[in-house]
C-alpha positions in Angstrom: -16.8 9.4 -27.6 -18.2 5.7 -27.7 -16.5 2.8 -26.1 -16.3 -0.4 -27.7 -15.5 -3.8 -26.7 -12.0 -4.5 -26.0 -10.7 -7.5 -25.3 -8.4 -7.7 -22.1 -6.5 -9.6 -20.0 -4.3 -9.3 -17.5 -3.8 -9.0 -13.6 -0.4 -9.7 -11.8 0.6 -11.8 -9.1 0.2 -9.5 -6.4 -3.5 -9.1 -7.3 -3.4 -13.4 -7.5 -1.8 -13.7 -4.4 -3.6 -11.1 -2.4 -6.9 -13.0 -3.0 -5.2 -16.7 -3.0 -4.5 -16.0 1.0 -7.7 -13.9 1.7 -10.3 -15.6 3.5 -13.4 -16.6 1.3 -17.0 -16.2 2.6 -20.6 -16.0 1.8 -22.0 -12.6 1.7 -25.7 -13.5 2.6 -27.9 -10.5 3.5 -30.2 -10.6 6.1 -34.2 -9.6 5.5 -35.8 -8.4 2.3 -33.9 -9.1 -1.1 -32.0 -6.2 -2.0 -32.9 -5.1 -6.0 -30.2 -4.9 -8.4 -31.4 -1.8 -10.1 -28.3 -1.9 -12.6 -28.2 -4.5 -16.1 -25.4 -4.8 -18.0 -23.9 -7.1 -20.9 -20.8 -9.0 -20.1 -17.9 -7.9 -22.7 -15.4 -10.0 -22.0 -14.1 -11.4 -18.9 -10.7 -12.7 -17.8 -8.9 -15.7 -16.1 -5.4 -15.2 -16.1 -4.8 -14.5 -12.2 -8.0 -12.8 -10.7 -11.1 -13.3 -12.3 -12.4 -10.0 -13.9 -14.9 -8.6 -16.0 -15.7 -6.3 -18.2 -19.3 -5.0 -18.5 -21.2 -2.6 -20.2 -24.3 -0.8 -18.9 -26.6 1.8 -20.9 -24.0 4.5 -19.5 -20.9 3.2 -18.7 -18.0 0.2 -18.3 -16.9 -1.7 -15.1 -14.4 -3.5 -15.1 -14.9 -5.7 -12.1 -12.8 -8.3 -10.0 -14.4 -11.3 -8.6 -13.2 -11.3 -4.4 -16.1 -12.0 -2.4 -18.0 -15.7 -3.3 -20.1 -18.0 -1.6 -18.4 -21.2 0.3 -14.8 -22.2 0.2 -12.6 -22.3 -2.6 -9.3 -23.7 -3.3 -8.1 -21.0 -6.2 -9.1 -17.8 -7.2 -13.2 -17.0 -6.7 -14.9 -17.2 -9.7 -18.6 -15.3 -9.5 -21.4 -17.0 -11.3 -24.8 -16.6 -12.8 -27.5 -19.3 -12.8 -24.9 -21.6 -10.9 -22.5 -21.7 -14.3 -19.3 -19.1 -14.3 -19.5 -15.4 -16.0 -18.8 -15.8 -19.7 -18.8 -13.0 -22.4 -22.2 -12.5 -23.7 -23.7 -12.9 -20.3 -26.5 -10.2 -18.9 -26.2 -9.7 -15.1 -27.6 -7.7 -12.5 -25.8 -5.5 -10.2 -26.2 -3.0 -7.3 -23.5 -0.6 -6.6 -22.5 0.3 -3.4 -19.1 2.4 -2.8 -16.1 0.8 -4.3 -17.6 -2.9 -4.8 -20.5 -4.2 -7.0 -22.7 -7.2 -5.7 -24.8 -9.7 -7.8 -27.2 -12.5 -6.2 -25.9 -15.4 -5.6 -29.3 -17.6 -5.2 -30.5 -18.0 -1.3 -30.5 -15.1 -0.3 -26.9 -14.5 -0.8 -25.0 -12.7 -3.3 -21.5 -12.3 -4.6 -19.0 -9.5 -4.6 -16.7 -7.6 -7.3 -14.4 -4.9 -6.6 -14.8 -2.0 -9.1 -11.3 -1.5 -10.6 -12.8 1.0 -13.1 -15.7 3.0 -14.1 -15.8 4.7 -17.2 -18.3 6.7 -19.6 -19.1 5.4 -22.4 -20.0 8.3 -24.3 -18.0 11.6 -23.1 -20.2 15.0 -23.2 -18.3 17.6 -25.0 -16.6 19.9 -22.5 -18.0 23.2 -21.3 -16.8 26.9 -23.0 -14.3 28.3 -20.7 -15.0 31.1 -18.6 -13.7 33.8 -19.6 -14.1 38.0 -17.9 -15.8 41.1 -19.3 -13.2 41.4 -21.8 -13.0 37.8 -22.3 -9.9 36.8 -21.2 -9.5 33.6 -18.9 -9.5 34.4 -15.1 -6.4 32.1 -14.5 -4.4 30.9 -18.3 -2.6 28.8 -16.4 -5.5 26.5 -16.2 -7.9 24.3 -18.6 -11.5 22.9 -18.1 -11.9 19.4 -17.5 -14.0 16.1 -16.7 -14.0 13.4 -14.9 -14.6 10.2 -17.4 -13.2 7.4 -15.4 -12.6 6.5 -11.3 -11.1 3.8 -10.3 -8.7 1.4 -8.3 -5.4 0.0 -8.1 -2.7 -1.4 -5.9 -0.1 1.6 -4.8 2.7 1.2 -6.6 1.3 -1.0 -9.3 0.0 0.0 -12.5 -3.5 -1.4 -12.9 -4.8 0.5 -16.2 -8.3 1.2 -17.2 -10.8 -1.5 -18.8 -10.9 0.2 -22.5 -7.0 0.5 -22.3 -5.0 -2.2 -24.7 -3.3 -5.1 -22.7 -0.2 -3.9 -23.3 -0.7 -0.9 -21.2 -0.9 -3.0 -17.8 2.5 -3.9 -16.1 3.2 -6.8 -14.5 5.2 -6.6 -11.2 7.9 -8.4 -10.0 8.5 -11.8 -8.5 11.2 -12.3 -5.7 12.2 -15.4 -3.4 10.8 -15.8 -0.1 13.8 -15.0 2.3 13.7 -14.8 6.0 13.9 -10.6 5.9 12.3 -10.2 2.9 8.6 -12.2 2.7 6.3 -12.4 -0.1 2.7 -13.7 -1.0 3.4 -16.9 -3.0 2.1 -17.0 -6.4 0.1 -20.4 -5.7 0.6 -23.8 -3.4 3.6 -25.1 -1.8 4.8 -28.2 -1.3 6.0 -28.6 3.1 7.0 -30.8 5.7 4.4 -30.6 8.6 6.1 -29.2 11.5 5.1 -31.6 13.5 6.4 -34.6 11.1 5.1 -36.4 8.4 5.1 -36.7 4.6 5.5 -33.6 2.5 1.8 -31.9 2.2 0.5 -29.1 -0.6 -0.6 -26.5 0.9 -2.3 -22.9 0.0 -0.8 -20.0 2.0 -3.2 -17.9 4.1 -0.2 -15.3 4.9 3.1 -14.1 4.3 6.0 -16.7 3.4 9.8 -15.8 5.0 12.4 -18.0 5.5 10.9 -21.4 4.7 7.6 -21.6 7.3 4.8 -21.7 5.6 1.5 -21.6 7.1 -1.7 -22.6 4.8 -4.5 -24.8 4.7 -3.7 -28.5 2.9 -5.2 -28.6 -1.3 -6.7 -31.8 -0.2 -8.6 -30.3 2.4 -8.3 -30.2 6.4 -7.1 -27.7 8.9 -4.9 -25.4 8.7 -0.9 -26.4 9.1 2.6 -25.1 9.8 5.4 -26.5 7.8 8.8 -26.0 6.1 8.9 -25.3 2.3 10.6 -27.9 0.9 12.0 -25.6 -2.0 12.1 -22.0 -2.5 8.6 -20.0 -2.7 8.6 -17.7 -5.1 6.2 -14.5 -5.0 5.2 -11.3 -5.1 6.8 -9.2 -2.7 4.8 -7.3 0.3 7.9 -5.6 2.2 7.9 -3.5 -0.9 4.4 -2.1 -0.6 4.5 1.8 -0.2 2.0 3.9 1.7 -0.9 4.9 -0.1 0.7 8.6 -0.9 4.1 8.0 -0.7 6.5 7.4 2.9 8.5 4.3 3.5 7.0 0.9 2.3 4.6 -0.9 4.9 6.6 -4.0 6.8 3.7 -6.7 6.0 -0.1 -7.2 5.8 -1.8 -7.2 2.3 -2.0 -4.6 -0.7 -2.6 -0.7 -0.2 -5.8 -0.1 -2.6 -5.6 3.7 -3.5 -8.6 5.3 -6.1 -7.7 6.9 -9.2 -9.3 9.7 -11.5 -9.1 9.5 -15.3 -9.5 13.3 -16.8 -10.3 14.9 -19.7 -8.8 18.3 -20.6 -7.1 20.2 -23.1 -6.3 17.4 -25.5 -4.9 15.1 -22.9 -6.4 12.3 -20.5 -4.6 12.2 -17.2 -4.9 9.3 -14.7 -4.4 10.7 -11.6 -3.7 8.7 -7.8 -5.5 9.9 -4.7 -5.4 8.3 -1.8 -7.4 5.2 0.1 -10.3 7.4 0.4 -12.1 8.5 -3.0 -11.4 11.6 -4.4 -12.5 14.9 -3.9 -12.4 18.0 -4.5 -13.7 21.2 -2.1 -15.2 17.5 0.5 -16.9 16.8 -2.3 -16.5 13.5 -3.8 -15.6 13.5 -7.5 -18.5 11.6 -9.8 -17.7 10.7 -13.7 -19.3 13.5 -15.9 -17.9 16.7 -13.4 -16.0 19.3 -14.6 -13.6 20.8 -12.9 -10.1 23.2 -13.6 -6.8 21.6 -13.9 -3.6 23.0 -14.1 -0.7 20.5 -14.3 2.8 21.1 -12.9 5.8 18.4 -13.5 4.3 15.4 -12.1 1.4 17.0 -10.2 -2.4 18.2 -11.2 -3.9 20.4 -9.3 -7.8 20.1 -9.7 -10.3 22.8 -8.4 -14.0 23.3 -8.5 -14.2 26.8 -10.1 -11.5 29.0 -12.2 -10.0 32.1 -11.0 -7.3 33.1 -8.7 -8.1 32.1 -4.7 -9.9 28.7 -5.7 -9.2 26.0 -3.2 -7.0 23.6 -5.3 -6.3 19.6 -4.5 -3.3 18.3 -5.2 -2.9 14.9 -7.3 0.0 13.0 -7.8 0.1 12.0 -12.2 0.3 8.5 -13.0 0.4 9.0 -16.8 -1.3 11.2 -19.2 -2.1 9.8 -23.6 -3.3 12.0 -26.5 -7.5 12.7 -25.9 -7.7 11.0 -29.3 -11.3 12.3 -30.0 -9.6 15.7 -29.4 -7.5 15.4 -32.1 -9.9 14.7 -34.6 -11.7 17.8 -34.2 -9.2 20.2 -33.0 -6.0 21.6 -34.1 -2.3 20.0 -32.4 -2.4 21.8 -29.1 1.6 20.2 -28.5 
């Protein structure tokens, strides 16, 4: 099923936030230049919040999140090619490596881009069944599947995938910085140096509670202390669950948990894992395996191999839409 190019944009202030108080730096490697074996065409590409992109390689679609740049910057990074910021139409050059994508930066330094998503951009058709010697499925229960998309997001947020429609991405809350309850503000602050003076603007490197704000001055200079001189509004961080559930983390920045999208039986699941990638049987899931699911409330259950006795690994279901391609050239399966 091709992908084409759809436009997106999106990103909430958590995601702003996050990498508004996150220390920028140069990623410079050391020794021979690394070769960025992967070109791809830039889609589109979005500034509302983080910057993100969406490109598209001979195989697949990334849709990646500028967090790691060169020297210090005031706002939100901004990766660049030839020195001038990633536009749509642009060809760049990447090499992947785990869950972040790097482009050079010039010197002997290069840039880096979470992966929120990867995605196929055609999708194989899916294998026959297996079926016994009289050629009845070994477990009925279950359907074949594939893996056509993996992916990030914040826990408890609602990320989507980069050929999903804008309207399919939510936008999280914004609360008031109180004393019990802090929260990563959504940009600078105007506060009263502890130490006296006129009001400064300052960007927060940390949480805001109660007033004190600690950030470095938009003008420049060291870092300061100061009181806000009226409320900060922001996205809250108390709120943040554990990656898997349990009671919400008391501080520190976003949980980042990875994500499946699935293929099977008419249906595309997106399904949470954990902060580690997933896997099934220690093995980590790729984008084109096939696998058994068997779904159960709000729960898949993924294996390696049908039958009765195969190891299963439970997933936690985010959402699941109509395989569209599916129902052009297959009968309602509701």
């Amino acid at each position: 099923m091709s992908r084409s190019s759809r436009s997106f944009s999106y990103f909430s202030a958590v995601l702003s936030c996050a990498l508004a108080c996150c220390p920028l730096t140069s990623w410079a490697r050391g020794g021979d230049a690394q070769p960025y074996p992967i070109q791809g065409k830039v889609l589109s590409n979005s500034a509302k919040g983080a910057h993100s992109y969406q490109v598209e390689t001979d195989s697949k679609i990334y849709l990646l999140m500028c967090e790691k740049v060169k020297g210090f910057h005031m706002g939100l990074p901004d990766c660049k090619v030839d020195d001038k910021p990633i536009a749509a139409g642009d060809t760049v050059q990447l090499r992947v490596d785990g869950d972040w994508a790097y482009i050079p930066a010039g010197k002997g330094a290069e840039d880096g881009l979470r992966i929120l998503t990867t995605e196929l951009k055609v999708i194989p058709p899916l294998p026959p069944p297996t079926t016994d010697a009289s050629g009845k499925s070994p477990n009925p229960v279950s359907e074949r599947g594939m893996v056509i998309g993996t992916g990030m997001h914040i826990a408890g947020q609602r990320v989507g995938w980069s050929t999903a429609a804008p309207s399919s991405f939510s936008q999280p809350g914004i609360a008031m910085a109180t004393a019990g309850s802090p929260v990563m503000a959504t940009g600078p602050v105007m506060a009263v140096p502890v130490t006296g003076g006129a009001p400064v603007m300052v960007m927060p490197t940390g949480p805001t509670g109660g007033g004190i704000v600690t950030g470095v001055p938009v003008t420049g200079g060291a870092p300061i202390t100061g009181i806000a001189t009226g409320p900060v509004m922001g996205a809250p961080i108390g709120g943040v669950p554990h990656a898997g559930g349990g009671t919400p983390m008391g501080g520190g920045g976003p949980i980042w948990v990875h994500l499946l999208r699935v293929v099977s039986g008419g249906k595309i699941y997106q399904l949470e894992c954990s902060t580690k990638p997933c896997e099934v049987d220690k093995k980590n899931l790729e984008l084109g395996d096939t696998i058994v699911i068997r779904t159960e409330k709000k729960s898949a259950y993924l294996s390696s191999a049908a039958g009765n006795g195969a190891k299963e690994q439970k997933f936690k279901i985010l959402g699941e839409t109509d395989d569209e391609t599916a129902a052009e050239t297959a009968p309602d399966t509701k």
